[in-house]
Every structure is written in structure tokens, then in C-alpha cells.
C-alpha positions as CSV (number, residue, x, y, z in Angstrom):
1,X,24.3,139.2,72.2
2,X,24.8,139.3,68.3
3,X,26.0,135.1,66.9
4,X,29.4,136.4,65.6
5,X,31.4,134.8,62.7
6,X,32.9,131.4,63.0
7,X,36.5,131.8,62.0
8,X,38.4,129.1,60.7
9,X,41.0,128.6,63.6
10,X,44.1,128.0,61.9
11,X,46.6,130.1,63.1
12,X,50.1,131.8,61.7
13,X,52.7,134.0,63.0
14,X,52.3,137.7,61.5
15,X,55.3,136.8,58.9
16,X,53.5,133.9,57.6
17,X,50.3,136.4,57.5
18,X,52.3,138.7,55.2
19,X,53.6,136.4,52.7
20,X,50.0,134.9,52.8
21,X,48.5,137.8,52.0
22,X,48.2,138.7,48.0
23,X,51.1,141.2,46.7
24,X,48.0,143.9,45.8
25,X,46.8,143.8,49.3
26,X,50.3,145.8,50.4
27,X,50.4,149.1,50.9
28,X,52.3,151.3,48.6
29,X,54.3,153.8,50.1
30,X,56.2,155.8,49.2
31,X,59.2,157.0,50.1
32,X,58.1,160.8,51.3
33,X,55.5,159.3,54.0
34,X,53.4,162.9,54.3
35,X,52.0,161.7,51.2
36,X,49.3,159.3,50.3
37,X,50.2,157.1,47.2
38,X,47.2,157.3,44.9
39,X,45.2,154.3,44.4
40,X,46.2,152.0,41.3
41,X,43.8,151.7,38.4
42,X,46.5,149.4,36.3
43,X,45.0,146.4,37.3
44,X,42.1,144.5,34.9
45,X,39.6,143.0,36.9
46,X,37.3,140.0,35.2
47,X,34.2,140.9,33.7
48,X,30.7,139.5,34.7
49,X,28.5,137.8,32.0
50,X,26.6,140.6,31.0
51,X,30.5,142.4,30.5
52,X,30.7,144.5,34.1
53,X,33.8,144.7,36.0
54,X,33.6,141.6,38.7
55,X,34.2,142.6,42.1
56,X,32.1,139.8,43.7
57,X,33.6,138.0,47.2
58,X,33.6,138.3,50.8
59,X,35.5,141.1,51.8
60,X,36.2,141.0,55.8
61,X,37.8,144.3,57.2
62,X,38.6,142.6,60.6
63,X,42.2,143.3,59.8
64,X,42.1,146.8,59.5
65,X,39.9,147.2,62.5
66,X,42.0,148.5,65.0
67,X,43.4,151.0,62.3
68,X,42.1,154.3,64.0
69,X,39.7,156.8,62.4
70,X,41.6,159.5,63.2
71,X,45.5,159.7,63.2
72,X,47.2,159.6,66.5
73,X,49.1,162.4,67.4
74,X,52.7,160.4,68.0
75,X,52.9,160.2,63.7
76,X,52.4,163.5,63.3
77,X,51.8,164.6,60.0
78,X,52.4,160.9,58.3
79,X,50.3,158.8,56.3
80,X,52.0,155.5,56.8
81,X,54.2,154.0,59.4
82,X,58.2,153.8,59.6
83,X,59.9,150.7,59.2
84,X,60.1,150.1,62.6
85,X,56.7,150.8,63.7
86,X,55.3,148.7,61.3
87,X,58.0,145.8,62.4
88,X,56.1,146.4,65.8
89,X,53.2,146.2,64.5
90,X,53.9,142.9,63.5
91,X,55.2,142.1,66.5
92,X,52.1,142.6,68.0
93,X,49.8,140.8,66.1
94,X,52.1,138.2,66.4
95,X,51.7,138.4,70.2
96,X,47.5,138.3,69.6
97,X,48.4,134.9,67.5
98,X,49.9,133.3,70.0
99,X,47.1,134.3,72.6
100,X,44.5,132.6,70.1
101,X,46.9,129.7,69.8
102,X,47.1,129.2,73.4
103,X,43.1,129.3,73.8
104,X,42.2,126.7,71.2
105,X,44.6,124.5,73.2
106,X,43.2,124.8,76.3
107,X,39.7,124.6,74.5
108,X,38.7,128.1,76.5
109,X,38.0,130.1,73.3
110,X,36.2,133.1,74.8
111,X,36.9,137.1,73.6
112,X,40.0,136.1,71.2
113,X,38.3,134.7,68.4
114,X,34.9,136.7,69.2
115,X,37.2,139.8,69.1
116,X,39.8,139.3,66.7
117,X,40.5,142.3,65.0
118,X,43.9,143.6,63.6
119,X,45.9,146.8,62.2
120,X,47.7,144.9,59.6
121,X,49.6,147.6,56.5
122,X,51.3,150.5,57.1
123,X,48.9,153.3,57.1
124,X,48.7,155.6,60.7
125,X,44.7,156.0,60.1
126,X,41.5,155.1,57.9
127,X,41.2,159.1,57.1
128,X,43.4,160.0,54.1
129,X,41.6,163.9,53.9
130,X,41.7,166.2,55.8
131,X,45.5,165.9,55.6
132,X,46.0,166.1,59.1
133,X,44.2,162.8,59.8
134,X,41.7,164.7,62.2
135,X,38.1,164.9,61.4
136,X,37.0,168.6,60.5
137,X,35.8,170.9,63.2
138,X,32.2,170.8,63.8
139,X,29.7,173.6,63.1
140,X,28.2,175.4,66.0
141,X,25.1,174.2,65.3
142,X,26.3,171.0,65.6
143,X,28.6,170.8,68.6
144,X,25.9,172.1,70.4
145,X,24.0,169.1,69.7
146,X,26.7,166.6,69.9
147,X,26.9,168.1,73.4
148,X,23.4,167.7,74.4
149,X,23.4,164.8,72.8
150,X,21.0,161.3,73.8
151,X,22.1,158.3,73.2
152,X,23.1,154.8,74.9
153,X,26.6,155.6,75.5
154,X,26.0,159.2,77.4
155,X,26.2,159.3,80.8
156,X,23.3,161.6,81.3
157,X,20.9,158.9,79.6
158,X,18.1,157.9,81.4
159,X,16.5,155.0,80.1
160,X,12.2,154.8,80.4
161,X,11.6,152.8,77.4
162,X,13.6,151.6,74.4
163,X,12.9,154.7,72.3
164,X,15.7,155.8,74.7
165,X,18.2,153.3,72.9
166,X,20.6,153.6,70.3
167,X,18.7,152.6,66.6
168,X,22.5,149.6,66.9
169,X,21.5,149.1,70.8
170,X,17.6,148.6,69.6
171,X,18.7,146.0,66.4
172,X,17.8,148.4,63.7
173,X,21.0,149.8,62.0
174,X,24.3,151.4,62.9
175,X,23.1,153.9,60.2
176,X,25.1,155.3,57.0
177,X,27.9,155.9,56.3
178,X,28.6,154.1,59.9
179,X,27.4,151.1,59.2
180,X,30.5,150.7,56.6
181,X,33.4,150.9,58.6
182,X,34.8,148.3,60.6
183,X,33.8,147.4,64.7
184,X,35.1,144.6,67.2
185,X,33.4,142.1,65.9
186,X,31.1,141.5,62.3
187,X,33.1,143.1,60.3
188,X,32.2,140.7,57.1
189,X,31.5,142.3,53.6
190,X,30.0,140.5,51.1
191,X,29.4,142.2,47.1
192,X,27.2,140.8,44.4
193,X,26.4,141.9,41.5
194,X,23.2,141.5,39.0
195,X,22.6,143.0,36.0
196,X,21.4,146.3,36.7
197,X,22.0,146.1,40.3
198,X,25.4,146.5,42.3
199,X,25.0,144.7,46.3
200,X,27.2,145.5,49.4
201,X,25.5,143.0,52.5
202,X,27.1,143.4,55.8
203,X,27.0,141.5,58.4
204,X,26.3,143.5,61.5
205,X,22.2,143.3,61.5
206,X,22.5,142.1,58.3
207,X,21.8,145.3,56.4
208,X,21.7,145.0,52.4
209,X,22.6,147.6,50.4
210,X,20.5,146.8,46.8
211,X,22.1,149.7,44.8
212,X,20.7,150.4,41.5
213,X,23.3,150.8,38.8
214,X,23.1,153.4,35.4
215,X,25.1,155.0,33.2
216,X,26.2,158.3,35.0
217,X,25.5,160.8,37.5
218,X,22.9,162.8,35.8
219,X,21.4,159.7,35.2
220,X,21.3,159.2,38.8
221,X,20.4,162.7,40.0
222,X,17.5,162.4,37.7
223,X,16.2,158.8,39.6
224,X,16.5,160.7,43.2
225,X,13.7,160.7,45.5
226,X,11.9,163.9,46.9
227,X,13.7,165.5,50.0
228,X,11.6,164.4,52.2
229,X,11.6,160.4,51.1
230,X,14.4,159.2,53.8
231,X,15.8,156.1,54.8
232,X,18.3,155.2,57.8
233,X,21.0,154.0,54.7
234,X,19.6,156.4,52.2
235,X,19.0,155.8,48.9
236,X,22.0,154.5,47.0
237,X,22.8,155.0,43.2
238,X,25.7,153.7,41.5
239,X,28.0,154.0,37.9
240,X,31.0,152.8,36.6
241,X,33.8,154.8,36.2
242,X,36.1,153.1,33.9
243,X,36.5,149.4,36.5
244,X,36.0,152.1,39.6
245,X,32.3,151.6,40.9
246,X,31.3,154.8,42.6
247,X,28.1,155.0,44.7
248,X,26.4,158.4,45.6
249,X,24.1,158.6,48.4
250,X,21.6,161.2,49.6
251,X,18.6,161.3,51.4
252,X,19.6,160.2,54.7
253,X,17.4,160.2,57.7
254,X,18.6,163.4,59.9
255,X,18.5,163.9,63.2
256,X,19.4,166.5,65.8
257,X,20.7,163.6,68.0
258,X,18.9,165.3,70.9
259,X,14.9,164.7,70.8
260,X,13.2,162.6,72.7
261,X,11.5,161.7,69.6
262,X,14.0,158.4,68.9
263,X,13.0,159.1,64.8
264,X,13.7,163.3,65.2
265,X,17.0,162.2,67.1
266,X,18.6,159.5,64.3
267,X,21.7,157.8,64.3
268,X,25.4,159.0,64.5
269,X,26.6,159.8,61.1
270,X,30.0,157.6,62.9
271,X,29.9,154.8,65.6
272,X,32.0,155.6,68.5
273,X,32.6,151.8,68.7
274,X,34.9,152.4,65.1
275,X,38.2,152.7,66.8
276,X,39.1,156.2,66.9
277,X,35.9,157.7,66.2
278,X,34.8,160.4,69.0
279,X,32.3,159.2,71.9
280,X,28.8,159.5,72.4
281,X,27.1,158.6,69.3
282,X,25.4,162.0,69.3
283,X,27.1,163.5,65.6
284,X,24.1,164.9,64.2
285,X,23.1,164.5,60.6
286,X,21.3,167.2,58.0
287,X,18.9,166.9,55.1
288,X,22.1,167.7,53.5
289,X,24.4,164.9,54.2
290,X,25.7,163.2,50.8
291,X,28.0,160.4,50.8
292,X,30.3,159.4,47.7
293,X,31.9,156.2,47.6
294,X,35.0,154.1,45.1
295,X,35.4,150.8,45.0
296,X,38.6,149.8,42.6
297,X,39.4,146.5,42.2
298,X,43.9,146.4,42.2
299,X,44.5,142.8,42.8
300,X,42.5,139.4,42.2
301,X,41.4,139.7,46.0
302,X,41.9,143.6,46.8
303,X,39.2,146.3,46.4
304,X,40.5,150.0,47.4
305,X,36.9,151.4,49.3
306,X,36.9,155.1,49.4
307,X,34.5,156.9,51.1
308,X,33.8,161.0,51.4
309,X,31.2,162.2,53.8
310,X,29.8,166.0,53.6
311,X,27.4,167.2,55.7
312,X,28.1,171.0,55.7
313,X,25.5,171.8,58.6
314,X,27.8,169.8,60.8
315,X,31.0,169.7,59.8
316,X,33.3,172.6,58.2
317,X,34.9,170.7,55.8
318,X,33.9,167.0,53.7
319,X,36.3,164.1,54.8
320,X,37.7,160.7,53.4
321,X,38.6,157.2,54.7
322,X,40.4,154.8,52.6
323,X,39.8,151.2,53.6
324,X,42.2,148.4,52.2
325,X,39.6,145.2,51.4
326,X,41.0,141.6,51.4
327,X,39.1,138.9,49.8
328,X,38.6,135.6,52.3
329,X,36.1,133.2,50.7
330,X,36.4,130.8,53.8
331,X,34.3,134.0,55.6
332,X,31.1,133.1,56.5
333,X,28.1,134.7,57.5
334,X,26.1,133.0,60.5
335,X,22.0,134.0,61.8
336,X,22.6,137.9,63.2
337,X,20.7,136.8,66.4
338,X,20.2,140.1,68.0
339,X,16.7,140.9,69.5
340,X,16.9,137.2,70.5
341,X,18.5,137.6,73.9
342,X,19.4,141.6,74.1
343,X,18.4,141.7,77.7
344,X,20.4,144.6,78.0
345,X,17.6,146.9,77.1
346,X,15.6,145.6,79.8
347,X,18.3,145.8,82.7
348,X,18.6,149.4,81.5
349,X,15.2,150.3,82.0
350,X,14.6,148.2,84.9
351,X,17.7,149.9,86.9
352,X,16.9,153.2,86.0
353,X,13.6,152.6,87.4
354,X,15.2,151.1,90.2
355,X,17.2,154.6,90.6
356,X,20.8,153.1,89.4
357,X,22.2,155.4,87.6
358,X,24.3,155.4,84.7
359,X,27.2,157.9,85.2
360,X,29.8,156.0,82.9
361,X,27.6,156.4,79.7
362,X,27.9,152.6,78.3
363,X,26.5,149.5,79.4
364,X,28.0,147.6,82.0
365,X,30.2,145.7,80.0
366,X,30.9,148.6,78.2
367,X,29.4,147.6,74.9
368,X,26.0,150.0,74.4
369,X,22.9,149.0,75.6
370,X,21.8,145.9,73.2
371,X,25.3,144.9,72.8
């Protein structure tokens, strides 16, 4: 079991959290709610010493991490919530206050601080494209796959050896672009900056992004690697646009999400454990998968992330999530202690060798194999 974040315990109602919160950090809506406002580029962020735009801090997404990846069907064709939904909204995370109140009293803290994730703004989903809030239909080619799909959360699995696992469920990665959006639990961002060198670290496994930084694209399209050069992230290359950093990756490890070759079969391009995202972990990914990300700085502790995914082998159309990024310095990073312990892998094998089998997909407590 991953060492999660130590949050400071102090408490507030969900009106005290929204006048807490910095004015930039609220949505803008506006008043025809089919339509997403465009992200602000008014705002002048500090430079660095060597005269970049700053955008260093800890960046925690726990409170958008119940916002669903894909729009649920009761807000129909809106980007952002009513008045009165979001007043609900509120409401409820009011309610999940009061719960953590009532634990650090009784001195039980258990799940509620462990799992304390939010849905705080007014947007109805993290995907702002396709319009519909609905990730694009997949290819043949790839449903198949998705389909036949191995992984730790399929009910079919059967578990030999721990080539059978998830690359999360084994402590390697969650992958990329997956790896950036938010789960129940380590949701902690953290940028830095060097001359030269733009840095997103994350704290689920810890995975660093060290993302070389030059003057354009064709700069970076000339720095690429060959096709066949691949990591599980990919390789990274950022430039600033005006204060906007953008970050183009290619080369991502595929995977037909079906071998029994656990390098062949790669990670899911999405988690299923991102609220919203569909099950299974079994989304394949092509040699052609290309990720393009924004990061605008339109507050003193706000950074709009943007992120487009195309992978035309799989899906029929490229799609966006915007993310809303709060600065919270007092978030800190702890040890990710995650082969230390994990006997979940071992129960797996040793009950399927046992004959147990798993007909849920999931682990027991319904958190993938390692987890």
C-alpha cells in the first residue's frame, strides 16, 4: 500500500473553502453554459532569473478529483453547472468536511483523509472537446482490443506471474498521458523550472517529467528520437508560447493491451481509477499517439493545464481535458512506498493457483492488484 500525503488537518466548511480559495481559481462562466469560456492569457506571471515565465509550486488536483472524465448524461449538453447544482455541490463537500471533522475527534482517521478528493468549480467534466463531453468512438481495431483486453482489473485475468499485472499494479507507471490526471489518492503536482529545462514530478510512483525546453516546434521536431526509441512517458519537449508553456509528446510505448508479452501489451492510454474514465485498463496505444499540452499561469496560484490526446489508430477523433490547478505550498510529498508491502501481487497469484477465481475483475478491495 502506496505512504499517501499527510494533509494538514485543519478543516473549513465549503463557504469558508471558496472565499479561501484565490479569485483566479473560479471558474468563469458564462452566461450561455453550452459554451466553454476560453482560458485567460491577461494575467502576468513573475519571471525566473534567467527571464522565463515562473510557474513553480505545488499544484495538488485533489479537488478536482471527483470531477468526471466524461460528462454525465443528467447535464446534457452543458459545460458548467447551474446555480443550484453547484449550491449542492457545496453542500456536499460540506457534508465530507464535517465527516473529516468528526474522525480527527474521535482520533479514527482512516479512508477520509487517505481519500479526500473533491469536485470543487462549476464545470460538469474534465473533457472540454469533443463538445459532447464523451470520449470519441474507438476504431475497430481498437475496440476489438479494448475487448480482449489483459489487465488487473478484467475479470477474465488469470494471474501466473506478475508479468500478468498492471505496469501501476507492478510500481512502474500509470503511463502517459494517464499518469497526469487526477486518482483517489496522490494527486500532488509539483513544477520546477531550470534554465533550459521545464519539470512536472508527480507523486504517484514518483515519476519526473525532465522536459527539455527550446525555442519552438521545429526546433523540437528536429531534437525527436527515432520511431522506435520509446518510453512508458515518452519523450517530452517543451516552448513557450507567449507565458503559455506547451509540451509536445511522442514516442510512447504502444501496446495492443492484449499480449501476454507485459512490454507488447503496455499501459492504458487512461486509468479507469480517473473518475469517469471507462473500465478495464485495456485502451490500446499506437506508434502514433501524440500528446499536446498548455500550461497558463491566470492567477498568482492558478495554472489552466490543458491537455489533447490523438491517437488515430484508436480513437476517431483527438480529445481535450482542461484541468483547473491550485497552488498549496503546505502540500507535501512523503517516500512513495509501493513495492514495500504490495502483497497484493502475491495473493493474486497464489489464489489463482489455488483455483480462486477472479470473476469481478479488481482486487478484493477493489483497488487493482498492487493497490
Amino acid at each position: 500500500m502506496p505512504v499517501t500525503t499527510l494533509k494538514k488537518l485543519a478543516i473549513v466548511s465549503a463557504s469558508a473553502l471558496a472565499l479561501a480559495m484565490p479569485a483566479a481559481a473560479q471558474d468563469i462562466v458564462p452566461d450561455d453554459l453550452t459554451t466553454i469560456a476560453p482560458v485567460p492569457t491577461d494575467f502576468e506571471p513573475p519571471r525566473t532569473s534567467w527571464g522565463a515565465p515562473d510557474l513553480r509550486g505545488t499544484f495538488p488536483i485533489d479537488n478536482i478529483a471527483q470531477l468526471p472524465m466524461q460528462r454525465p448524461a443528467r447535464y446534457g449538453d452543458r459545460f458548467y453547472l447551474t446555480d443550484e447544482e453547484y449550491a449542492q455541490r457545496q453542500e456536499e463537500a460540506g457534508r465530507s468536511d464535517a465527516a473529516y471533522a468528526a474522525e480527527d475527534e474521535s482520533g479514527t482517521i482512516g479512508m477520509g483523509h487517505w481519500v479526500e478528493s473533491d469536485a470543487s468549480g462549476r464545470r460538469t467534466s474534465l473533457l472540454v472537446y469533443p463538445e459532447d463531453g464523451q470520449l470519441p468512438e474507438m476504431t475497430e481495431w481498437a475496440q476489438e482490443r479494448y475487448q480482449a483486453g489483459r489487465s488487473s482489473w478484467t475479470p477474465n485475468t488469470h494471474f501466473e506471474w506478475v508479468s500478468d499485472f498492471d505496469t501501476w499494479d507492478r510500481c512502474v507507471t500509470r503511463g502517459f498521458p494517464a499518469s497526469m490526471f487526477p486518482f483517489r489518492y496522490n494527486n500532488g503536482i509539483r513544477v520546477m523550472q531550470a534554465p533550459g529545462f521545464f519539470i512536472i514530478s508527480l507523486e504517484m510512483i514518483h515519476d519526473a517529467r525532465v522536459i527539455p525546453v527550446v525555442a519552438n516546434k521545429a526546433e523540437a521536431d528536429a531534437m525527436r528520437w527515432p520511431e522506435e526509441v520509446r518510453t512508458w512517458m515518452g519523450q517530452s519537449i517543451g516552448w513557450w508560447e507567449g507565458n503559455t508553456m506547451v509540451i509536445e509528446t511522442t514516442n510512447i510505448e504502444d501496446g495492443d493491451s492484449v499480449s501476454e508479452d507485459n512490454y507488447e501489451r503496455g499501459p492504458s492510454p487512461l486509468n479507469m481509477a480517473t473518475f469517469g474514465v471507462p473500465p478495464f485498463n485495456t485502451i490500446p496505444t499506437s506508434k502514433q499517439a501524440n500528446v499536446m499540452e498548455r500550461l497558463t499561469m491566470t492567477g498568482p496560484d492558478h495554472i489552466v493545464y490543458e491537455l489533447t490526446y490523438s491517437d488515430p489508430e484508436v480513437y476517431t477523433d483527438k480529445w481535450t481535458a482542461r484541468l483547473d490547478w491550485t497552488r498549496d505550498e503546505e502540500y507535501e510529498f512523503f517516500e512513495y512506498a509501493c513495492h514495500e508491502g504490495n502483497v497484493q501481487i502475491r495473493n493474486y497469484i497464489t489464489a489463482a493457483a489455488a483455483g480462486v477465481e477472479n470473476t469481478e475483475g479488481g482486487a478484493v478491495d477493489g483497488e487493482g492488484g498492487g493497490h
